[in-house]
VEXTORRO-814633 format. One record per atom (N, C-alpha, C): residue in three letters; atom name; x, y, z. Coordinates in Angstrom, 2 decimals. Atoms other than C-alpha are relative to their C-alpha. Example, Ala and Ser with C-alpha at 12.3 -4.5 7.8 and 13.67 -1.06 7.14 Angstrom:
<rs>
+-----+------+---------+---------+---------+
: res : atom :      c1 :      c2 :      c3 :
+-----+------+---------+---------+---------+
: ALA :    N :    0.89 :   -1.19 :    0.00 :
: ALA :   CA :   12.30 :   -4.50 :    7.80 :
: ALA :    C :    0.90 :    1.20 :    0.00 :
: SER :    N :   -0.82 :   -1.19 :   -0.06 :
: SER :   CA :   13.67 :   -1.06 :    7.14 :
: SER :    C :   -0.77 :    1.09 :    0.73 :
+-----+------+---------+---------+---------+
</rs>
This chain:
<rs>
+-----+------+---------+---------+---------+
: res : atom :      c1 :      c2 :      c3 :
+-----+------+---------+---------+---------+
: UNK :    N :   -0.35 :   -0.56 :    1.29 :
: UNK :   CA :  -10.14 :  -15.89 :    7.50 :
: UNK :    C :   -0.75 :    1.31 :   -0.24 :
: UNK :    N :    0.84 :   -1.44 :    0.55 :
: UNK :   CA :  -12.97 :  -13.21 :    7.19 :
: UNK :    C :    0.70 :    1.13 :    1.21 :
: UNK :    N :   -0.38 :   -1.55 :   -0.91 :
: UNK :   CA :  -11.47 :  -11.13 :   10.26 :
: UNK :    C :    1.36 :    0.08 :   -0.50 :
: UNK :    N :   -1.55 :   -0.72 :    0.94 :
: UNK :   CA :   -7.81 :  -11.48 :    8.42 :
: UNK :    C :   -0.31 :    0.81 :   -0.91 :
: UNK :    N :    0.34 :   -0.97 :    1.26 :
: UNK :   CA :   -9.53 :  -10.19 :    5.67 :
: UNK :    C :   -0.48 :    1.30 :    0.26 :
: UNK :    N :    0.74 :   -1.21 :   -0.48 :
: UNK :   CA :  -11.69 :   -7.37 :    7.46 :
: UNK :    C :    1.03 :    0.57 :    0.44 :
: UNK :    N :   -1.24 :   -0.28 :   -1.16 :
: UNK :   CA :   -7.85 :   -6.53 :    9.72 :
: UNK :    C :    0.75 :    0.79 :   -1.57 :
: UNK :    N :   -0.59 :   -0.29 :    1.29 :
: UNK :   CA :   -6.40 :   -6.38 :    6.28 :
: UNK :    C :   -0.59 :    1.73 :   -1.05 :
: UNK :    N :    0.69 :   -1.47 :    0.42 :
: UNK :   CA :   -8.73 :   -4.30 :    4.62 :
: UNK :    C :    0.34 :    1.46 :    0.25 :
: UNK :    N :   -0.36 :   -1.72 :   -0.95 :
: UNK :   CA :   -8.40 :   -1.32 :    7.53 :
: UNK :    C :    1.29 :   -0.03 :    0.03 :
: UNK :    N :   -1.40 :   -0.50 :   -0.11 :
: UNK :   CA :   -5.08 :   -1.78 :    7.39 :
: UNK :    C :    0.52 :    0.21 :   -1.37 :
: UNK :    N :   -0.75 :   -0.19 :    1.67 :
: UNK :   CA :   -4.49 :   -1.24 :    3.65 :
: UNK :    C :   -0.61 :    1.86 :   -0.26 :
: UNK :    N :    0.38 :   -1.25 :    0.11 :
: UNK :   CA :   -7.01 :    1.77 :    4.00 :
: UNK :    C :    0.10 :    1.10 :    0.60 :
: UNK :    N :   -0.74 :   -1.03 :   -0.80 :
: UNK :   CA :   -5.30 :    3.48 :    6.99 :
: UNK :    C :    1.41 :    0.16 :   -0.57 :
: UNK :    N :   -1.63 :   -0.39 :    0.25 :
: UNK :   CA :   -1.94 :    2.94 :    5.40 :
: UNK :    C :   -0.01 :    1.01 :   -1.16 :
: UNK :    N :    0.75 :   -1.21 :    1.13 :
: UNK :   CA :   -3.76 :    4.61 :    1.86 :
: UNK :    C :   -0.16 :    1.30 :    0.77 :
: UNK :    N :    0.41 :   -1.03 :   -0.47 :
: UNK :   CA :   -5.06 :    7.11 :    3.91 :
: UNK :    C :    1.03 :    1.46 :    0.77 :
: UNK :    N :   -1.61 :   -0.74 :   -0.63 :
: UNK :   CA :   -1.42 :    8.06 :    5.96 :
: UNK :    C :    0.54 :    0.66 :   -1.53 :
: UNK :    N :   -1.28 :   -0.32 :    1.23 :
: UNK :   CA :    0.00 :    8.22 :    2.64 :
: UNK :    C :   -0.50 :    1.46 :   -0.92 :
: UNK :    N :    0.22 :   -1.43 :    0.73 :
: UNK :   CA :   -2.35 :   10.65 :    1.11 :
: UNK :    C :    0.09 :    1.43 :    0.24 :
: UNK :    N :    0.14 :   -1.10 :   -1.13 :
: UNK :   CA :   -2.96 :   12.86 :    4.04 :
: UNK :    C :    1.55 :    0.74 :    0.27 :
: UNK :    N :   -1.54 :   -0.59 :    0.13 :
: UNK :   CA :    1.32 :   13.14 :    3.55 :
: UNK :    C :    0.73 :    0.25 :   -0.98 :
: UNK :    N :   -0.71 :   -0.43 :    1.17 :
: UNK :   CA :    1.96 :   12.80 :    0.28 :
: UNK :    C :   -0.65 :    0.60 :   -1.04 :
: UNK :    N :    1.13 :   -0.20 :    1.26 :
: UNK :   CA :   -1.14 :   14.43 :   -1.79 :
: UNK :    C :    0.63 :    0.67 :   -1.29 :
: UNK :    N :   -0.42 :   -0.34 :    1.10 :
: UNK :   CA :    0.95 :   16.28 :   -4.18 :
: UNK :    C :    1.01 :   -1.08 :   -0.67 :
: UNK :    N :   -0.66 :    1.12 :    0.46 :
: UNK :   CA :    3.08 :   13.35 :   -4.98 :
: UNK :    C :   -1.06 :   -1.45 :   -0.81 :
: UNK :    N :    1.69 :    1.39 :    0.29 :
: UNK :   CA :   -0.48 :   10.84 :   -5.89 :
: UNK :    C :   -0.69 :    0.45 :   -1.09 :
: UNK :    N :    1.02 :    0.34 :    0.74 :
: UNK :   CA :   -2.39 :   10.19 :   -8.50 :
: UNK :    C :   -1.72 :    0.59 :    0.66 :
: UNK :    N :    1.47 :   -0.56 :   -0.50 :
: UNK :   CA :   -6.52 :   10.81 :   -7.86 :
: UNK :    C :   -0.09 :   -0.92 :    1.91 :
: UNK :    N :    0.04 :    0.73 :   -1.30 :
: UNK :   CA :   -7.54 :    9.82 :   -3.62 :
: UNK :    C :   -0.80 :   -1.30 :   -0.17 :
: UNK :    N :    1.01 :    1.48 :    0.01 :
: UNK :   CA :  -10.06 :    6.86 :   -4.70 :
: UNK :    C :    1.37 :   -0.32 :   -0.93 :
: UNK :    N :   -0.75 :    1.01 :    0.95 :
: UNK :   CA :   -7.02 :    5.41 :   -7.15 :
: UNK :    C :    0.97 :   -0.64 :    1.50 :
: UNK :    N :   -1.28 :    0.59 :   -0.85 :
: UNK :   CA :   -4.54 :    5.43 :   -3.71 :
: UNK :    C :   -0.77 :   -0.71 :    1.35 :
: UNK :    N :    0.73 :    0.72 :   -1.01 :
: UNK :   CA :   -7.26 :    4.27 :   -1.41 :
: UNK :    C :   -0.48 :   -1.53 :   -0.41 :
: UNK :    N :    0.74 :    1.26 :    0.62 :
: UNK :   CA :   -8.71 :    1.58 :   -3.85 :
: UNK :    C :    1.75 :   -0.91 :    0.38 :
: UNK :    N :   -1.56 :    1.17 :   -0.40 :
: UNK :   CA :   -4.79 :    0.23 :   -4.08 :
: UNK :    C :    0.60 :   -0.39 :    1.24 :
: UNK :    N :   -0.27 :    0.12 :   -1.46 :
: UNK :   CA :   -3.92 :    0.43 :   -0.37 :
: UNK :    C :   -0.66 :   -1.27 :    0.34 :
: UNK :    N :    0.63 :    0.89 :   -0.80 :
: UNK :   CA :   -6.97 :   -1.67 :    0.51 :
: UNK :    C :   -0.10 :   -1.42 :   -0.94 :
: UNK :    N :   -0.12 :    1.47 :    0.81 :
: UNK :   CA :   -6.55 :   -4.24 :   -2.92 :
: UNK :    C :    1.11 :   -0.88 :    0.32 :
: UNK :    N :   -1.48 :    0.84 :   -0.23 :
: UNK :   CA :   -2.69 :   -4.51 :   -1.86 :
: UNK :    C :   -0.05 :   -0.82 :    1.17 :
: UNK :    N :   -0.08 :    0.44 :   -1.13 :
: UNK :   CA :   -3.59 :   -4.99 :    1.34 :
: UNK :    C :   -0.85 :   -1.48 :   -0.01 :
: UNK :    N :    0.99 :    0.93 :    0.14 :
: UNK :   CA :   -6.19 :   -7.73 :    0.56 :
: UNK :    C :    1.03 :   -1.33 :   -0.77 :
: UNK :    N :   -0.74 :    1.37 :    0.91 :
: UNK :   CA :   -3.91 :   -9.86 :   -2.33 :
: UNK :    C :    1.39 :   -0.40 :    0.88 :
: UNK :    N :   -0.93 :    0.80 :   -0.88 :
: UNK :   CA :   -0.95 :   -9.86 :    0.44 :
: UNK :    C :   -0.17 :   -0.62 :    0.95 :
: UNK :    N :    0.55 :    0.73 :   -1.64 :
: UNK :   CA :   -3.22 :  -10.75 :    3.55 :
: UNK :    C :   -0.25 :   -1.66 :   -1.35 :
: UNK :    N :    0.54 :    1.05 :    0.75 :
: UNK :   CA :   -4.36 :  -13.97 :    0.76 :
: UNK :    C :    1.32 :   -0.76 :   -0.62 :
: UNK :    N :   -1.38 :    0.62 :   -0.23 :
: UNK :   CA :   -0.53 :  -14.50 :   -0.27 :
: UNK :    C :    0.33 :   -0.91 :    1.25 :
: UNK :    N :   -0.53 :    0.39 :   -0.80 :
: UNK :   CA :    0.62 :  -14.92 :    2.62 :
: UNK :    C :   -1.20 :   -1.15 :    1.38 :
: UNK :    N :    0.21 :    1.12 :   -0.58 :
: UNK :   CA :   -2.24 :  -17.01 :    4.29 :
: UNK :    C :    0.05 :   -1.30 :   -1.06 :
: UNK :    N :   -0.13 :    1.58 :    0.90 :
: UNK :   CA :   -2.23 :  -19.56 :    1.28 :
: UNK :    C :    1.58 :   -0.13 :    0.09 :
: UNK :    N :   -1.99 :    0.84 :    0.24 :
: UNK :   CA :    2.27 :  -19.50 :    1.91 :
: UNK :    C :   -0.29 :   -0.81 :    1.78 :
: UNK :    N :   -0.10 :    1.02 :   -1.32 :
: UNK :   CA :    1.52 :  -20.22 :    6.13 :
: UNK :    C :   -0.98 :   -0.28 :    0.46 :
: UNK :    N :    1.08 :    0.41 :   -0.21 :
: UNK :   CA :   -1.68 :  -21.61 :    6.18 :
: UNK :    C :   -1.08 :    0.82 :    1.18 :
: UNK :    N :    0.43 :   -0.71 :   -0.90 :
: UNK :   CA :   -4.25 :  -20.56 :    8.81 :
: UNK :    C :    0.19 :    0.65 :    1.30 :
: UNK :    N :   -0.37 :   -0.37 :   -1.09 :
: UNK :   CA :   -2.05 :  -20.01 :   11.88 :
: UNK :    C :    0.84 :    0.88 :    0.92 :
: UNK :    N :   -0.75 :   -0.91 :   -0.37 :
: UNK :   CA :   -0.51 :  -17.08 :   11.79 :
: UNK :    C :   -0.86 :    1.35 :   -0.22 :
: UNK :    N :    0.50 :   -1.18 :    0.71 :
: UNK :   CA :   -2.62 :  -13.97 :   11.88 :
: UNK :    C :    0.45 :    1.11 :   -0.02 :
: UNK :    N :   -0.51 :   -0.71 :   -0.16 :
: UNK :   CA :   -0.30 :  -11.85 :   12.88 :
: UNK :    C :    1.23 :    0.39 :   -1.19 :
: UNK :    N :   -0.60 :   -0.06 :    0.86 :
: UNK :   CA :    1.98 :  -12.64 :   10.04 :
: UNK :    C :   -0.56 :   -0.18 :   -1.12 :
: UNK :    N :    0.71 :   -0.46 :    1.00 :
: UNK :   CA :   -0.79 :  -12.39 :    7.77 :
: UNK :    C :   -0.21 :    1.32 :   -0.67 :
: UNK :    N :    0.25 :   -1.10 :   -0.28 :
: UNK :   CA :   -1.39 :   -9.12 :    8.82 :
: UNK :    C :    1.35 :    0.93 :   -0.82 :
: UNK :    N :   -1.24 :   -0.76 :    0.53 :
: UNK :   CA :    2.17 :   -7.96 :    8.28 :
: UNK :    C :    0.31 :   -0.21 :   -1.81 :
: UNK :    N :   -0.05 :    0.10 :    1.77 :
: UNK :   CA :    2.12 :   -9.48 :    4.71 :
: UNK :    C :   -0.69 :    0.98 :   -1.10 :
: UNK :    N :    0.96 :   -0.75 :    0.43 :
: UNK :   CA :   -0.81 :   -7.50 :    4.11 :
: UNK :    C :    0.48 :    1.25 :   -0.10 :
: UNK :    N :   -0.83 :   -1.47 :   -0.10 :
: UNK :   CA :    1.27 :   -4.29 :    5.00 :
: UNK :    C :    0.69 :    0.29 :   -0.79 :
: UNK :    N :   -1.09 :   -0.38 :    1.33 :
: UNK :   CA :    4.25 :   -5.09 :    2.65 :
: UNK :    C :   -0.95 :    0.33 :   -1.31 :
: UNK :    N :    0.31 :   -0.44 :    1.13 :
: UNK :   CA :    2.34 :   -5.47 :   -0.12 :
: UNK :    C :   -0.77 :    1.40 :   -0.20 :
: UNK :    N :    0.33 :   -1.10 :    0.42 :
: UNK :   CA :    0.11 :   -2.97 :    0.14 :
: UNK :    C :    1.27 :    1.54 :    0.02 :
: UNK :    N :   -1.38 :   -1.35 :    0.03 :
: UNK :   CA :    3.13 :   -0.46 :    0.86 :
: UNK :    C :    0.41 :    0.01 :   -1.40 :
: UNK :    N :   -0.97 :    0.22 :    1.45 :
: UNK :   CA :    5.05 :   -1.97 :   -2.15 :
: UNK :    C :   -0.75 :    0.57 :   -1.16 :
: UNK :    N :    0.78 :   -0.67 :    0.94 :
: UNK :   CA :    1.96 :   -0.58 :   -4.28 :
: UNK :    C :   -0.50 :    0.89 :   -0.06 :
: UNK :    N :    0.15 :   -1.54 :   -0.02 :
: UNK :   CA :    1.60 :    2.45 :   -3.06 :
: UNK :    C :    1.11 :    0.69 :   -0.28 :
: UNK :    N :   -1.53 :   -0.39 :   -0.09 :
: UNK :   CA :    5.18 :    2.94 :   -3.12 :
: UNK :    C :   -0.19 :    0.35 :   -1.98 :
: UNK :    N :   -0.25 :   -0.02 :    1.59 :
: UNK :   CA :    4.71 :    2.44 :   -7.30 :
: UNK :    C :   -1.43 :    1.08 :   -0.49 :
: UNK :    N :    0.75 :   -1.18 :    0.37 :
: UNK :   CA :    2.01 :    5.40 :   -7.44 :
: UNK :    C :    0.53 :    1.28 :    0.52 :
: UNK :    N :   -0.49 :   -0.77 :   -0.24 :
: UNK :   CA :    4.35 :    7.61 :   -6.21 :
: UNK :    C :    0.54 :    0.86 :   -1.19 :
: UNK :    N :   -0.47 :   -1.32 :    1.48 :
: UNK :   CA :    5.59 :   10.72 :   -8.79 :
: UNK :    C :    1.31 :    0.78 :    0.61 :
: UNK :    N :   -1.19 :   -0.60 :   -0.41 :
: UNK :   CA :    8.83 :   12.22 :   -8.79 :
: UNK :    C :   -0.13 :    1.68 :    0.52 :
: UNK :    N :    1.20 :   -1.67 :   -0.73 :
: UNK :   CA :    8.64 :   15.46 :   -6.62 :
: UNK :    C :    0.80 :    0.80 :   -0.72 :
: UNK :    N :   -0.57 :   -0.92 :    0.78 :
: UNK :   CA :    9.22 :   18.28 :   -8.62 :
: UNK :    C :    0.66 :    1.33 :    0.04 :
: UNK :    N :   -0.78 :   -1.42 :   -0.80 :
: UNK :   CA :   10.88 :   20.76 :   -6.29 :
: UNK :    C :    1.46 :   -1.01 :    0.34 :
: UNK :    N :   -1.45 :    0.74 :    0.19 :
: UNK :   CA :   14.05 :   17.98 :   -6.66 :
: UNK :    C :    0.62 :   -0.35 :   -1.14 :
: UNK :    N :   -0.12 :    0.48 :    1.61 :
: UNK :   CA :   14.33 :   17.66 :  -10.10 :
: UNK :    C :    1.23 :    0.95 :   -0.26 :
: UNK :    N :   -1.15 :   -0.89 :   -0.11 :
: UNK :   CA :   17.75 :   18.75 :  -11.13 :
: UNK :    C :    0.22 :    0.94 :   -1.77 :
: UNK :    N :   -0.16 :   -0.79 :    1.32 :
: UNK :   CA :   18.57 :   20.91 :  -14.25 :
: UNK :    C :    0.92 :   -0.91 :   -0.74 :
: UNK :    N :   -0.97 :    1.22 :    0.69 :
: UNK :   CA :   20.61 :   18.76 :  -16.92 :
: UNK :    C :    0.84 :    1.11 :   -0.63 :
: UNK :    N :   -1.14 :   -0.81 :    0.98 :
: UNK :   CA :   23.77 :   20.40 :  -18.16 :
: UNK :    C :    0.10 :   -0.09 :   -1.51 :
: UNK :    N :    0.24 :    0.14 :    1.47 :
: UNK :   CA :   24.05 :   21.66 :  -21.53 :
: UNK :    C :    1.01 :   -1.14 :   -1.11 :
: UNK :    N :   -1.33 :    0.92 :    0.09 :
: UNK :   CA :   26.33 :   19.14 :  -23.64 :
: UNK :    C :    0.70 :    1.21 :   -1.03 :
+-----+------+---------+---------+---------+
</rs>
């Protein structure tokens, strides 16, 4: 359990870290998208071993990925070089 959790961790804070290093004008502050990367990554590695008990660490791992994605995904900002003009009525 502690190395799912330690696997988890680096993998919530390399996926934070991809995301900032690509999307920095799209993010919030870098400690808000790093802290969430590695919390998402932590409450889905803990989902998903309390749904398939201890014997999957590989599909711990991957649980750990969705979620943390899915919550980085919701600190994302609409980019503002796509924003369309609204016609007059």
């Amino acid at each position: 359990m502690i190395l799912e959790a330690l696997g988890s961790a680096l993998l919530g804070l390399a996926l934070a870290w991809a995301t900032v290093h690509r999307l920095a004008h799209r993010l919030p502050s870098r400690a808000l998208v790093l802290g969430t990367g590695v919390g998402g990554a932590l409450i889905g590695a803990f989902i998903t071993h309390m749904a398939l008990g201890s014997g999957g660490a590989a599909m711990t791992l991957l649980g750990a990925l969705a979620v943390s994605t899915a919550l980085l995904s919701l600190l994302l900002r609409p980019d503002p070089r796509l924003r369309r003009r609204q016609a007059p009525a």
